[in-house]
Structure formats: C-alpha cells, structure tokens
C-alpha positions in Angstrom: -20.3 -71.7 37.9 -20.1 -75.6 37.1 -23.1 -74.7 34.8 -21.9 -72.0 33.2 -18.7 -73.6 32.2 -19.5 -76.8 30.9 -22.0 -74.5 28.7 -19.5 -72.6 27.5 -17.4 -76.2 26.6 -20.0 -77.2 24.7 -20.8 -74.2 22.8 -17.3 -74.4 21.8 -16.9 -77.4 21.1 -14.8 -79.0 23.3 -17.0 -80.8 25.8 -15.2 -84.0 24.9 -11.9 -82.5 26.2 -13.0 -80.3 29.3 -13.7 -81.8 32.8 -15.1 -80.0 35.7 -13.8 -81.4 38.8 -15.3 -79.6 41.4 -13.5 -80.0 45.2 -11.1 -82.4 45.3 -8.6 -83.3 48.0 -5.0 -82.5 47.6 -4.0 -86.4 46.7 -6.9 -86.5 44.3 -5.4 -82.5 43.0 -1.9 -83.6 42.8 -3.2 -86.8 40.4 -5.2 -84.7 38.1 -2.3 -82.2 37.8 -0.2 -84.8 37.4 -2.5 -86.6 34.3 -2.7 -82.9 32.8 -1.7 -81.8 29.7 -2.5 -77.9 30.1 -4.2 -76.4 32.8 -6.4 -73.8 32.0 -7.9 -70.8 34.2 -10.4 -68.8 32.8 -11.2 -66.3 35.9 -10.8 -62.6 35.1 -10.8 -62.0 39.2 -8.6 -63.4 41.1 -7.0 -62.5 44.7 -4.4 -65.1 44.3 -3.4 -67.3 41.6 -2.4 -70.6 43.7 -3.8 -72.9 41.3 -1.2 -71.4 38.7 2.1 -72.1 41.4 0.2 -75.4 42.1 0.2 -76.6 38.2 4.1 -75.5 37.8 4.9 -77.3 40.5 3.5 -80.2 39.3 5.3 -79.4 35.6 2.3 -78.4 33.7 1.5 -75.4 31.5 -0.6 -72.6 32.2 -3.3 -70.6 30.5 -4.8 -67.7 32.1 -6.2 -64.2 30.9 -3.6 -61.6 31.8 -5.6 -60.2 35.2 -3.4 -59.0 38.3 -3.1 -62.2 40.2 -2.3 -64.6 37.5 0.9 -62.3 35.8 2.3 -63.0 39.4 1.8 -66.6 39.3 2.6 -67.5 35.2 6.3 -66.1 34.3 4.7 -65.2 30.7 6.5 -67.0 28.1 8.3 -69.4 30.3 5.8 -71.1 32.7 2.6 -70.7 30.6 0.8 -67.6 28.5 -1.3 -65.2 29.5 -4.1 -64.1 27.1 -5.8 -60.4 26.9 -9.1 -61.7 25.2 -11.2 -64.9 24.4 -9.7 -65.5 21.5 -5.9 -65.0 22.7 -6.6 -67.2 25.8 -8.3 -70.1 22.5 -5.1 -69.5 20.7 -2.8 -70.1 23.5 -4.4 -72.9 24.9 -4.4 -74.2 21.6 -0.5 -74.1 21.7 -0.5 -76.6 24.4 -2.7 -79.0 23.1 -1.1 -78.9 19.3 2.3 -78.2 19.8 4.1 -81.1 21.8 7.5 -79.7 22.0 5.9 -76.4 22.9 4.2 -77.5 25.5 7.6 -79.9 26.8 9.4 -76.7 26.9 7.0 -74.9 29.3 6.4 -78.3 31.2 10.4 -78.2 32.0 11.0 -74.5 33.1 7.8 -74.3 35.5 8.9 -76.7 38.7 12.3 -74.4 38.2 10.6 -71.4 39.0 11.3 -69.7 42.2 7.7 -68.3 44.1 
C-alpha cells in the first residue's frame, strides 16, 4: 500500500508535499497531527474512521471520499469535505492547502465537535 501511494503522489505531482509515515506511536501521531496542515484519507473502505476523530481533535482538516465510515467521522462542511470522486477529493484538498482562512475555519470547529 506504501508503494502504491507514493506512485500515485508522484504521478500527480505532489511527491514533494506527501509523506508516508507508516506506524508510528501515539506521541510521534499526535506530533505529526499537530505539524499538519490537512490530513488526507484516500480509503474507499473503511470500518471506522478513527484517524478522521483523531485529526479534529488535534484541530486539523479533513479530506476523505464520501464512504460509510468517514461521513460519520467528518461533519461535511464543518470539520472537513468529503469528496464523491478523484477529482472532488483533488479539489477539496486543494481548498486546504490554497485557502488559509478556509482551512482556519475548519481547523477551529473540529476539536468542538462532539463524537
């Protein structure tokens, strides 16, 4: 999976900007989550989305494709965007990483969610 998404970074483009962490310990999650400027899920299965209550509460947007588990976890519109294709989930990160007061505004509501 590693493979296949660094790949995919650099067919688009953005290899400078993507890092692959792999497993990390929860002090070494909470810093990278804390450094973040978006986080970014591109799964289109998931059982649960705790990585997307994990980035709010740390006060960071979200980007996800629009699957079950992740239009629990991402209020849509407040906490982060949810995207129904490739290139919805390109534009929407792209909000994030262009638009600073856009991505304040999501940054503030998503440690006042309630789970």
């Amino acid at each position: 999976m590693v493979a296949v998404t660094k790949t995919q970074g650099r067919r688009g483009g953005a290899q400078d900007h993507i890092t692959v962490h792999g497993f990390v310990d929860d002090q070494r999650k909470a810093e990278i989550l804390d450094r973040a400027v978006v986080f970014a899920t591109c799964s289109t299965h998931e059982g649960w989305e705790l990585s997307g209550v994990e980035t709010n509460d740390h006060g960071r947007p979200a980007v996800a494709y629009g699957v079950p588990a992740p239009r629990v976890a991402i209020h849509y519109d407040k906490t982060g965007l949810l995207a129904a294709d490739d290139e919805a989930f390109r534009r929407a990160s792209s909000v994030f990483l262009e638009d600073t007061q856009a991505r304040y505004r999501y940054s503030e509501a998503a440690p006042k969610m309630v789970w």
